[in-house]
Backbone as numpy.savetxt, mean C-alpha at the origin, in Angstrom:
# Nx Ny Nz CAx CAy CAz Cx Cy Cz
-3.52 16.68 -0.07 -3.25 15.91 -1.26 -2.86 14.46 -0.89
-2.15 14.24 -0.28 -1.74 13.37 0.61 -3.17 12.04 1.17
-3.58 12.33 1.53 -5.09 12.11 2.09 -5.73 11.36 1.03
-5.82 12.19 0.12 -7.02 11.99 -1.11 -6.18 10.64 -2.07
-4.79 10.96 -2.12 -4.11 9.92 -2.73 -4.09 8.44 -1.84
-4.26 8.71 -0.48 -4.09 7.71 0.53 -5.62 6.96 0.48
-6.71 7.67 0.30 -8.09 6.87 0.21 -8.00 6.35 -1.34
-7.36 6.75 -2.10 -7.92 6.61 -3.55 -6.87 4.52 -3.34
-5.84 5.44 -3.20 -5.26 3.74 -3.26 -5.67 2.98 -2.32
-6.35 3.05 -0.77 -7.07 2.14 -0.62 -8.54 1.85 -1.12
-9.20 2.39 -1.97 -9.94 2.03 -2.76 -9.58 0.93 -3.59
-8.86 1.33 -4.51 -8.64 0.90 -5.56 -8.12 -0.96 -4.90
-7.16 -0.65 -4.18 -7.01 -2.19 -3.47 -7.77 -2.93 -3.04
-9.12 -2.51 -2.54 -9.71 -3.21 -2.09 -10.75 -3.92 -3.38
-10.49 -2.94 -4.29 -11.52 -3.33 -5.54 -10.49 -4.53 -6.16
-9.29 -4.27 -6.09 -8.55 -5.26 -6.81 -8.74 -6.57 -6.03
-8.56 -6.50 -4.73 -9.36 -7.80 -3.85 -10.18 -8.43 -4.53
-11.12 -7.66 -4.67 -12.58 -8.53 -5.35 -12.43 -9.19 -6.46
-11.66 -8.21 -7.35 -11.45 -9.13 -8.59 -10.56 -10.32 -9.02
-9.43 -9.96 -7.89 -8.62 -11.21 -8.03 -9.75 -12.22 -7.56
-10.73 -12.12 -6.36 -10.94 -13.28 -5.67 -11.96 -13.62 -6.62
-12.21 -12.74 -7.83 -13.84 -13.33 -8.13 -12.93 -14.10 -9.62
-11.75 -14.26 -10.22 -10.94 -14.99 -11.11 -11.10 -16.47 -10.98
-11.43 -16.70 -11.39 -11.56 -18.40 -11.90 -10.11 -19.11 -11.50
-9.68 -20.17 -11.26 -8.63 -20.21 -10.50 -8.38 -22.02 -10.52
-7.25 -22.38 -10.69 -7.23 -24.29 -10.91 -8.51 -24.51 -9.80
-8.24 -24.42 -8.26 -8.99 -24.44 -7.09 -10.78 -24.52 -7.35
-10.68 -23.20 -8.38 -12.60 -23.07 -8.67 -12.57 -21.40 -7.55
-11.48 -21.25 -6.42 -11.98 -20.50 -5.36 -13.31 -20.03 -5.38
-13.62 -18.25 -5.45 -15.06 -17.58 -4.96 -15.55 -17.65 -6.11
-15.19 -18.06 -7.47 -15.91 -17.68 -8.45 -16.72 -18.51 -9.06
-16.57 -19.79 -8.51 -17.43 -20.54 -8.78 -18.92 -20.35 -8.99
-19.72 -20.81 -7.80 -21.15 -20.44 -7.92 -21.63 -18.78 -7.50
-20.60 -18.15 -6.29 -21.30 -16.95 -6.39 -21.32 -16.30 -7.15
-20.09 -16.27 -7.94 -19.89 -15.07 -9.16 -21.03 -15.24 -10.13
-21.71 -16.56 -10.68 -22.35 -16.23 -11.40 -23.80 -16.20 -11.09
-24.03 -16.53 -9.80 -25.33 -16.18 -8.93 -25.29 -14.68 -9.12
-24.34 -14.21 -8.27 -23.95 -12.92 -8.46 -24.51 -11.87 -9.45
-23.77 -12.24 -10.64 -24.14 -11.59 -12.19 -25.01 -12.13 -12.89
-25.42 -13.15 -12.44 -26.59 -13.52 -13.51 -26.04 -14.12 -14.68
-24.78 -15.15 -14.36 -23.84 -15.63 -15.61 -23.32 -14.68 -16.54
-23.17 -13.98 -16.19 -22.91 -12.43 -17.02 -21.43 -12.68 -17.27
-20.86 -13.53 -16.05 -19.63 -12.99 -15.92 -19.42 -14.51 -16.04
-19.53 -15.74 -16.43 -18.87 -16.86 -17.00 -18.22 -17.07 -18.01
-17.71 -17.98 -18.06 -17.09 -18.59 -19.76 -15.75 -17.50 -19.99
-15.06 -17.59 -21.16 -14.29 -16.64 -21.65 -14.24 -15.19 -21.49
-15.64 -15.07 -21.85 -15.54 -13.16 -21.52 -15.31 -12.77 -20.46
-15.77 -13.73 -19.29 -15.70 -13.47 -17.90 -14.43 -13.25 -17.71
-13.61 -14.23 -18.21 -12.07 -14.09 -17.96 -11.27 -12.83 -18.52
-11.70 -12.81 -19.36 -10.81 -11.68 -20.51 -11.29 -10.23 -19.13
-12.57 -9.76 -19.05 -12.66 -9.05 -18.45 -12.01 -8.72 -17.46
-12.21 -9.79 -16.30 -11.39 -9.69 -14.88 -10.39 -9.66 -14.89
-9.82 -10.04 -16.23 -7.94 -10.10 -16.17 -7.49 -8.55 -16.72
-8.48 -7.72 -17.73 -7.91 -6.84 -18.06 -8.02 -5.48 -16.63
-9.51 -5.74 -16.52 -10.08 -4.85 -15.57 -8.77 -4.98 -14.09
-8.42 -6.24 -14.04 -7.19 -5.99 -12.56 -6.02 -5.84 -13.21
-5.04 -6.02 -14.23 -4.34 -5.07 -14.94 -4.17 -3.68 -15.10
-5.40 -3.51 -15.20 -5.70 -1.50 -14.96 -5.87 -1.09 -13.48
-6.82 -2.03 -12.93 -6.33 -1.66 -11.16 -5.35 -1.52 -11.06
-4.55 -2.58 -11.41 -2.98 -3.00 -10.47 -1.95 -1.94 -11.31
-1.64 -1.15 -12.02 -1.63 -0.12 -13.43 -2.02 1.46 -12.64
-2.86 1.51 -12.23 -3.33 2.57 -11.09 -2.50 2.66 -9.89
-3.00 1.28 -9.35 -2.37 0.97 -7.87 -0.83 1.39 -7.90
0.03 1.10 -8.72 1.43 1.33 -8.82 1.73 2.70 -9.22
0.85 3.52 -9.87 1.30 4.98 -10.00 0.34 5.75 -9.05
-0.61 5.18 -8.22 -0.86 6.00 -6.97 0.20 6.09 -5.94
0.73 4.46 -5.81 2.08 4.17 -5.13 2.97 5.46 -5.09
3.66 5.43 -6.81 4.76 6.41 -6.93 4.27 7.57 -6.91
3.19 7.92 -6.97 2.63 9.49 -6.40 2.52 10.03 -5.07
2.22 8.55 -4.30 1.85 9.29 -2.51 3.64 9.11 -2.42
4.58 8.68 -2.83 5.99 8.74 -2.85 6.68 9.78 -2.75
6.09 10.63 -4.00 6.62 11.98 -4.29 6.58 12.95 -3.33
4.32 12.85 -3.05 4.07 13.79 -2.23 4.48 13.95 -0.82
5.26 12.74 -0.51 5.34 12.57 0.65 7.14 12.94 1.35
7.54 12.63 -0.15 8.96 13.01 -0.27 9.46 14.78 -0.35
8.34 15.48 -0.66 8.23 16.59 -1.33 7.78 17.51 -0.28
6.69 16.92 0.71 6.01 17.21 1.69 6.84 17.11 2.82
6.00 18.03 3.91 6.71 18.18 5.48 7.02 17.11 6.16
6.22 15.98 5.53 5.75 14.41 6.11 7.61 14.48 6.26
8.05 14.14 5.15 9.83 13.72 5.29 10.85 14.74 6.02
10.49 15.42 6.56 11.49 16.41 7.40 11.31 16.31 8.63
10.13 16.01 9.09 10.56 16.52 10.73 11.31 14.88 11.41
11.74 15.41 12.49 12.42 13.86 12.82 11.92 13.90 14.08
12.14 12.74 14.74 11.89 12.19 16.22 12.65 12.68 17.11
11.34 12.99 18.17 12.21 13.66 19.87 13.14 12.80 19.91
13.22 11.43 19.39 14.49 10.55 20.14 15.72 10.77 19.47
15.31 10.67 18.22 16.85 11.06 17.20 17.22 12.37 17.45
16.15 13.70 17.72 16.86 14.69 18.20 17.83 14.82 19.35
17.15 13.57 20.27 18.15 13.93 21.63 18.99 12.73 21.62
19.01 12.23 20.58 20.29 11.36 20.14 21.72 12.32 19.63
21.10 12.73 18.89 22.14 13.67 17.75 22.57 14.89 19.02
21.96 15.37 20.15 21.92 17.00 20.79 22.95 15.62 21.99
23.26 14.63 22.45 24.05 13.99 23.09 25.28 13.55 22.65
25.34 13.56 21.16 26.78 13.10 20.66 27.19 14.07 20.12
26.34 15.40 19.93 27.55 16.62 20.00 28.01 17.15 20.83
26.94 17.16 22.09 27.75 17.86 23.32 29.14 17.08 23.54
29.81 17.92 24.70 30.85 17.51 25.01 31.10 16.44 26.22
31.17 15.16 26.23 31.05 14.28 27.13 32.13 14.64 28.54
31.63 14.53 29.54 32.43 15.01 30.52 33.30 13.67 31.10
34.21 13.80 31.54 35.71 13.56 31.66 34.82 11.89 32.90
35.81 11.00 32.94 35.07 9.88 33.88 36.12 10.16 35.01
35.32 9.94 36.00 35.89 9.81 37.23 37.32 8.95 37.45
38.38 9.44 38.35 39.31 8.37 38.75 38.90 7.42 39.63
39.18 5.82 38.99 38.78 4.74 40.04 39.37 4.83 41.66
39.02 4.79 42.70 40.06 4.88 43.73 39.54 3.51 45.01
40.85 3.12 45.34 40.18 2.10 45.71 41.13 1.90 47.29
């Protein structure tokens, strides 16, 4: 489950990539001439905008409850229990019983 939630949100991010970059922007950025080379002006003027702004709203709307889902599963899952050889032999050293230090002799 884990997995499938982990490809889905990098999907979805990478689609949101595109659309931020293909947004019209003070700059002009990517959307200038390719976007509408691209689409065939499909995607200029107003509608263009309205679209890309709603369409990455619902990405980014996704993206945040895939977030709090691989959260759960992961919280819920074995993923959050096991701990590290190091913290184990951290924790198995400060319970034993430390042995006594030598007298300095000089």
């Amino acid at each position: 489950m884990f997995s499938i939630l982990l490809v889905l949100l990098i999907i979805v991010a990478v689609m949101m990539i595109g659309l931020i970059l293909l947004q019209k922007s003070e700059g002009s950025g990517m959307s200038g001439s390719s976007a509408a080379s691209m689409f065939g002006g499909a995607l200029t003027g107003a509608a263009a905008g309205n679209f890309l702004t709603r369409a990455t709203a619902w990405l980014a709307t996704i993206f945040f409850i895939l977030c709090a889902a691989l959260a759960l599963v992961a919280a819920k899952s074995d993923m959050a229990t096991p701990q590290s050889d190091l913290r184990n032999e951290i924790v198995h050293q400060e319970s034993a019983p430390q042995p006594a230090p030598a007298p300095i002799t000089e």
